[in-house]
C-alpha positions in Angstrom: -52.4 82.0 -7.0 -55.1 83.5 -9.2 -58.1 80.7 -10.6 -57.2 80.5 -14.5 -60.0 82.6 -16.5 -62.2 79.9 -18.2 -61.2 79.4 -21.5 -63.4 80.6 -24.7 -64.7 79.0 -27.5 -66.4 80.1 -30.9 -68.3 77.3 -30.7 -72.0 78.7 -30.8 -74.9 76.1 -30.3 -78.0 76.5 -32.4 -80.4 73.9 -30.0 -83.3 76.8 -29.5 -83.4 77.4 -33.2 -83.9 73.7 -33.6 -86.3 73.1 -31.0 -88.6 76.2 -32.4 -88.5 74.8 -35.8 -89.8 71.0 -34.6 -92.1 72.6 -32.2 -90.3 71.1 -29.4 -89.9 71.7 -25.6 -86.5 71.3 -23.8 -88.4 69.5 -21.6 -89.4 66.8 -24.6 -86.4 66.6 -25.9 -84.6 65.9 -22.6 -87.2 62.5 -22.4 -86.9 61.4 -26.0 -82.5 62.2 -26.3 -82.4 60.7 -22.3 -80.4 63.7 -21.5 -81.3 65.5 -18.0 -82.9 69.1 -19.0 -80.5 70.5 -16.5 -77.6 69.5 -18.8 -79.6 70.5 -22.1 -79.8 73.5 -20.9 -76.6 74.2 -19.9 -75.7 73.3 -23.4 -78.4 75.1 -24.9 -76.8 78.5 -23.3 -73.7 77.6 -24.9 -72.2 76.9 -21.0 -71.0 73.4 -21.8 -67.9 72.5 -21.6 -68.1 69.5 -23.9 -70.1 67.1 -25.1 -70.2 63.3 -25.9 -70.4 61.8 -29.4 -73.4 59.8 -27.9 -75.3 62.3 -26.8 -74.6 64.5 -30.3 -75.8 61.3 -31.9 -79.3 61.1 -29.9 -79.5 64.9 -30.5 -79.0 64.7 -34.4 -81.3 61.2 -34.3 -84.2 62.6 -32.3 -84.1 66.2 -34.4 -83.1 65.1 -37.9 -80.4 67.3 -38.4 -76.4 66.9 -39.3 -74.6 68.0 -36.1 -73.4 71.1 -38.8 -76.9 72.3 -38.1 -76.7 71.9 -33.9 -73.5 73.2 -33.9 -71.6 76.2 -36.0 -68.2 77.9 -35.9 -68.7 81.7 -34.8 -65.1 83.4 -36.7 -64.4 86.7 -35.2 -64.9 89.7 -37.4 -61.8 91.1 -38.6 -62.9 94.7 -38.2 -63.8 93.9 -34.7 -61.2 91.7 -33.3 -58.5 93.5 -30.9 -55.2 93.1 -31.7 -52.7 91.0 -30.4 -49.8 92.2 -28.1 
């Protein structure tokens, strides 16, 4: 039996935008949110699989954003998209 292909998500995270604007390391962030910067990361590189309301919370609280500005629906271009069978 073939390993199901990992699902996809339009889900795009916008934490390295963030981070440049506050002048803010990964690494500072992981201390002040209490998140390893392991697991920052992998959310960061938009590998995360989910993430808990808590640790959007300490995210949002330690950067002053809405979690609309960490995270942002990517919609597929029309002209682009393939076609259904």
């Amino acid at each position: 039996m073939a390993a199901p292909e990992a699902e996809s998500h339009a889900i795009a995270v916008r934490l390295d935008k963030l981070l440049t604007e506050r002048g803010m390391t990964l690494t500072e962030l992981s201390e002040l949110v209490g998140v390893t910067s392991v697991n920052l990361s992998i959310l960061k590189n938009g590998h995360a699989r989910a993430i808990r309301f808590t640790t959007l919370t300490r995210l949002c609280e330690v950067l002053e954003c809405q979690p609309g500005d960490l995270l942002a629906l990517n919609k597929p271009d029309p002209a682009t998209a393939q076609p259904s069978n």
